[in-house]
Phi, psi and omega in degrees: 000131183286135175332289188328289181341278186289351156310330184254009171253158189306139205285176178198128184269159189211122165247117151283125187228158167216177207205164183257354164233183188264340190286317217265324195282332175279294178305024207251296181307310181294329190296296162346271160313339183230012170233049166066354176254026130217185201260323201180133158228134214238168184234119163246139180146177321346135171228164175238136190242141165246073235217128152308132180204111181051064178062015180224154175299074192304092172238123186218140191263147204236188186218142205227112146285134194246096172272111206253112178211161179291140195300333187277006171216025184271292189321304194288307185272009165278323179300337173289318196281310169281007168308310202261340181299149166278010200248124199284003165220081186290146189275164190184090194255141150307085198242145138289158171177127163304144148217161175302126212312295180308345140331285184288340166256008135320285159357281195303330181092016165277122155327129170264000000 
């Protein structure tokens, strides 16, 4: 598919989070996904994470979510993911990101 295409199609938001077990990050995911504020959510890991945390140095293996949601439900499920996280500073990075149109109106939860 050529870039331009996809450059011009309707945005889709990606939320990145990590959770310290895999049980915590999939129910996390699955809540997400069934009460409608993302399309998908996928859990990678173990991973090691390597992060300053109250002056010390930190390495702990952790489990990462890649959350795919629609810009009209991006608010909601950031607000829900801090609610439901166990982390008293959950990470919780934001992205815009082009996709292919029909892509993207799964996502949004449009029929294409």
């Amino acid at each position: 598919m050529p870039a331009e295409r996809i450059a011009q199609s309707p945005q889709v938001v990606l939320i990145l989070s990590t959770f310290g077990t895999a049980e915590a990050a999939e129910a996390c995911g699955r809540q997400l996904v069934t009460d409608g504020l993302a399309a998908c959510v996928q859990v990678d890991g173990p991973i090691r994470s390597i992060y300053r945390w109250r002056d010390e140095v930190q390495i702990d293996e952790e489990f990462r979510l890649l959350i795919k949601t629609s810009p009209a439900a991006a608010a909601n499920c950031q607000t829900t993911l801090e609610q439901v996280h166990p982390y008293d500073l959950p990470e919780i990075v934001v992205l815009d990101a082009a996709a292919s149109p029909a892509y993207a109106a799964w996502v949004a939860g449009t029929p294409t």
